[in-house]
C-alpha positions as semicolon CSV with decimal commas, in nm:
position;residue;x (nm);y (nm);z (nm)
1;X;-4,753;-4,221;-13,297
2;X;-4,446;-4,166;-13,132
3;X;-4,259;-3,785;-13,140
4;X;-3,863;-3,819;-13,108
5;X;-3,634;-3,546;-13,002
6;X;-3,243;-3,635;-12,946
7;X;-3,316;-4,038;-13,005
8;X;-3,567;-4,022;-12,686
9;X;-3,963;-3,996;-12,763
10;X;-4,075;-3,702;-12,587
11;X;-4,451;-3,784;-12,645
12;X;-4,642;-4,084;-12,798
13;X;-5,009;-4,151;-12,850
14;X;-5,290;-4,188;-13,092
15;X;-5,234;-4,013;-13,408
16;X;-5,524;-3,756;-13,313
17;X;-5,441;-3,726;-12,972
18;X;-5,152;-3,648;-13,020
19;X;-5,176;-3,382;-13,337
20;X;-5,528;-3,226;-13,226
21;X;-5,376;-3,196;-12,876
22;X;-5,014;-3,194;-12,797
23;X;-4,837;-3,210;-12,481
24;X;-4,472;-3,186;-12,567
25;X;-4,310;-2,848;-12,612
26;X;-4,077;-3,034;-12,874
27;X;-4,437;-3,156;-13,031
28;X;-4,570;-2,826;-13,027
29;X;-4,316;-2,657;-13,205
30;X;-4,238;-2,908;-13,437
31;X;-4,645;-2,915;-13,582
32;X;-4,668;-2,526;-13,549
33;X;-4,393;-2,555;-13,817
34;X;-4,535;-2,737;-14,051
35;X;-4,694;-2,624;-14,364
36;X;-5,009;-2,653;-14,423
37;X;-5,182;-2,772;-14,782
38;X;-5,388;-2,465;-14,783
39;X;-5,082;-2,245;-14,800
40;X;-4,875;-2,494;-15,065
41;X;-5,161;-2,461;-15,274
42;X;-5,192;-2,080;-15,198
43;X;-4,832;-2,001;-15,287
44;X;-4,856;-2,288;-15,601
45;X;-5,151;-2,035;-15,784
């Protein structure tokens, strides 16, 4: 997987690599800001 910030990748790797351990600032931030399914299906009840 490949993470893109401004048209430039700013980190690439495997998939699990690369979500399990990030490297990137710009990666960090960008999965710390997604929503997890545990809360969608919190907030769907």
């Amino acid at each position: 997987v490949a993470v893109m910030s401004e048209g430039r990748i700013v980190e690439r790797g495997l998939v699990d690599s690369v979500l399990d351990n990030p490297k990137a600032e710009y990666t960090k931030k960008l999965l710390s800001d997604t929503p997890s399914l545990e809360a969608a299906m919190a907030a769907a009840r």
